[in-house]
C-alpha angles and dihedrals in degrees: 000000000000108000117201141167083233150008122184126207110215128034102219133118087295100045106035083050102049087051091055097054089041097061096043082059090058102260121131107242134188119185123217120211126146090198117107077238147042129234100065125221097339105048089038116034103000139030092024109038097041082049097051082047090049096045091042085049099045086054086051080052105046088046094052095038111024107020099086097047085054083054094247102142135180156064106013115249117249126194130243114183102187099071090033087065087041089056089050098053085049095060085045088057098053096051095047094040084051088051097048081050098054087049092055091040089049081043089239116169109234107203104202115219129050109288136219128199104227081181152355102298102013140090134186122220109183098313099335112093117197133214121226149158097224148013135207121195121206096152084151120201145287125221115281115219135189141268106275092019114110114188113227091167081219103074096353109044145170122227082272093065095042090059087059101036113163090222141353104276123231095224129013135181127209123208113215132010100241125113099283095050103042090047097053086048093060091050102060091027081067099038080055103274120141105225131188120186113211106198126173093221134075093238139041128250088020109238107020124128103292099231076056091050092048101042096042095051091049091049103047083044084053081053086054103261105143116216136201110179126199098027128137128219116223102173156324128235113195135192120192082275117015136047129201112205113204118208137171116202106236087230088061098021093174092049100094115203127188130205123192119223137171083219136020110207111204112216101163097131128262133270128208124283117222109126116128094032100101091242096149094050089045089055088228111170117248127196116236093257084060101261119129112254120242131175119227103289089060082257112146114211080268116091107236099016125103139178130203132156128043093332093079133046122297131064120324100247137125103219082063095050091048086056089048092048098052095047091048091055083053096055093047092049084054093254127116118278127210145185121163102211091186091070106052116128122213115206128186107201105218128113101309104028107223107206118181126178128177118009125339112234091253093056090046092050093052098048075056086250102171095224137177113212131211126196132182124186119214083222085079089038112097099207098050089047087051083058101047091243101103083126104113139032149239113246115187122188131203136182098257098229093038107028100219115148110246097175152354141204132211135193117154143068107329097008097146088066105041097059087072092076093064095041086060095053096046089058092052093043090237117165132232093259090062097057090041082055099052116092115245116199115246132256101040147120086243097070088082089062090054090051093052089058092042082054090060092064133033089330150279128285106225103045 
């Protein structure tokens, strides 16, 4: 019987992660993932491939709608999806085929199969069963769906069977305005699709920061996404080829509407993901929205047994999973482990990209937060305007008697790394004067973000 410091259940983002930064702490690790492949969700059937399908899709755009007035002319693009979905499994294989590398080159144990803990440090793989000291358990999440929706993956799909498609459907609806749903959205409303997003409530991306709402909605209906907000969903009937989605408008809630579409794609968020583990026999504590409760050093009540990613409370992201995983491999090597969960960004990777980190202006006026906002519109950027993207803004916002920047929104080219530049100030507890006086190189997206801050003060130059 194998004996280790560590094993880790779920090779996603979190896990993988976590694995890596044990063993270079000197803990023996194995990794548990039933998957042919390492990586989870993201690197597999989510963040990578979608990202692969939108990057492939905003070149098919660019080419069909921009190409000419930049004076590129000739023989019009066609599609064939086929090999784009080739080109995007062979991104994911790259990426998967990079993460099994790293294990063998950090000497990493990876156990094949899906894993239950029978007892505290132990964990059972098929009919081996593995010791331990400690367990960390990073098991992730699956698509969540609706009452009177039933998921074929064929005419009523999850984000995983809209990545596989057999063609590009005529009409498609979405349900739910959040990132997933607006990306992939994105994707088949480019490749000719017409697409409607039916969304229960009355803005897109629920939460964000409400000019990003506004402007993003207006820009993606000027794409050719078609929208109908507060509106709930009350079932799907499918054929073999076809789908009807029922809806009432909260407004007439007795008033029943259908739409016809050739794939439903169900965006209704996703829920953790535990079962199999063993979690009720082992007595381990769950919050009442089913994740596993952990105290602040990712410890669950049950001594040796820890939880990080998508499987415990906080966004669903992997960023933050990584983070988790990282601190959490601190905690078991003895050292001090950290995750500010007050400086997390969120990105959705259409065109434009919208990219938010901290709290939004609303949330800060109703905790009574006395604030100063900046905003700076690309169409005062040189470089966004060069691209033909100098729709969207920068907003920066600062505490109004420090100064200190407590958030920013994006929406705009590149937004998902921009945004980095504020997370970095946040952590340093740098104020919006700081970033206005650091010279940003010219010309760049990031000089928006310059402006903004500039904004805060005296006010910006371009506007």
């Amino acid at each position: 019987m194998s004996q280790y410091d560590v094993i880790i259940i779920g090779a996603g983002p979190g896990g993988y992660v976590s694995a890596i930064r044990c063993a270079q702490l000197g803990l023996k690790t194995a990794i548990v993932e039933g998957r042919e492949t390492l990586g989870g969700t993201c690197l597999n059937v989510g963040c990578i491939p979608s990202k692969a399908l939108l990057h492939a899709t905003h070149m098919l755009h660019e080419a069909e709608h921009n190409f000419a007035n930049m004076g590129l002319k000739g023989k019009t693009q066609s599609v064939d999806w086929t090999q784009m979905k080739s080109y995007k499994d062979e991104v994911v294989g790259q990426n998967t085929s990079g993460v099994e590398f790293l294990m063998k080159k950090n000497k990493i144990d990876w156990i094949k199969g899906y894993g239950s803990i029978p007892a505290t440090g132990k964990v059972t793989v098929g009919d081996t069963t593995y010791e331990t000291k400690n367990i960390v358990i990073a098991s992730g999440s699956v698509p969540s769906s609706l009452p009177g929706v039933e998921i074929d993956e064929k005419v009523v799909v999850t984000s995983t069977g809209a990545l596989e498609l057999g063609k590009v459907p005529k009409k498609m609806v979405v349900i739910g305005a959040g990132v997933i749903g607006l990306e992939l959205g994105s994707v088949y409303q480019r490749l000719g699709s017409e697409v409607t997003v039916v969304e229960y409530m009355d803005a897109v991306c629920p939460g964000m920061d409400k000019d990003v709402q506004r402007t993003f909605k207006r820009i993606l209906e000027k794409q050719g996404l078609k929208f109908i907000m507060g509106a709930a969903v009350s079932g799907v009937e499918a054929t073999k080829t076809k789908a009807k989605v029922k809806y009432a408008l909260k407004k007439s809630p007795d008033a029943e509407e259908v739409l016809d579409a050739d794939v439903v794609l169900v965006a209704t968020g996703r829920k953790p993901y535990s079962e199999g583990l063993g979690l009720d026999a082992l007595g381990i504590k769950m919050t009442e929205r089913g994740q596993i409760a952990v105290d602040n050093h990712w410890a669950t009540n049950v001594p040796g047994i820890y939880a990080i990613g998508d499987v415990i409370e906080g966004p669903m992201l992997a960023h933050k999973a990584e983070d988790e995983g990282m601190a959490v491999a601190e905690v078991l090597a003895g050292k001090h482990g950290h995750v500010n969960y007050g400086v997390i960004p969120g990105v959705v990777y259409t065109t434009p990209e919208v990219a938010t980190v901290g709290q939004t202006e609303d949330a800060l006026k109703a905790e009574g937060r006395k604030i100063k906002v900046g905003k700076f519109s690309f169409m005062g950027n040189a470089r966004a305007k060069a691209i033909g993207q100098a729709d969207g803004f920068v907003k920066l916002i600062a505490d109004a008697e420090t100064d200190r920047v407590l958030g920013a929104a994006i929406i705009g080219p590149a937004a998902g790394d921009m945004i980095h530049e504020i997370c970095v100030a946040m952590e340093f507890g740098a104020s919006a004067q700081d970033v206005a006086l650091t010279c940003h190189a010219h010309p760049t997206y990031s000089e928006a973000m310059r402006e903004a801050a500039l904004a805060c003060g005296d006010g910006s130059i371009h506007a």
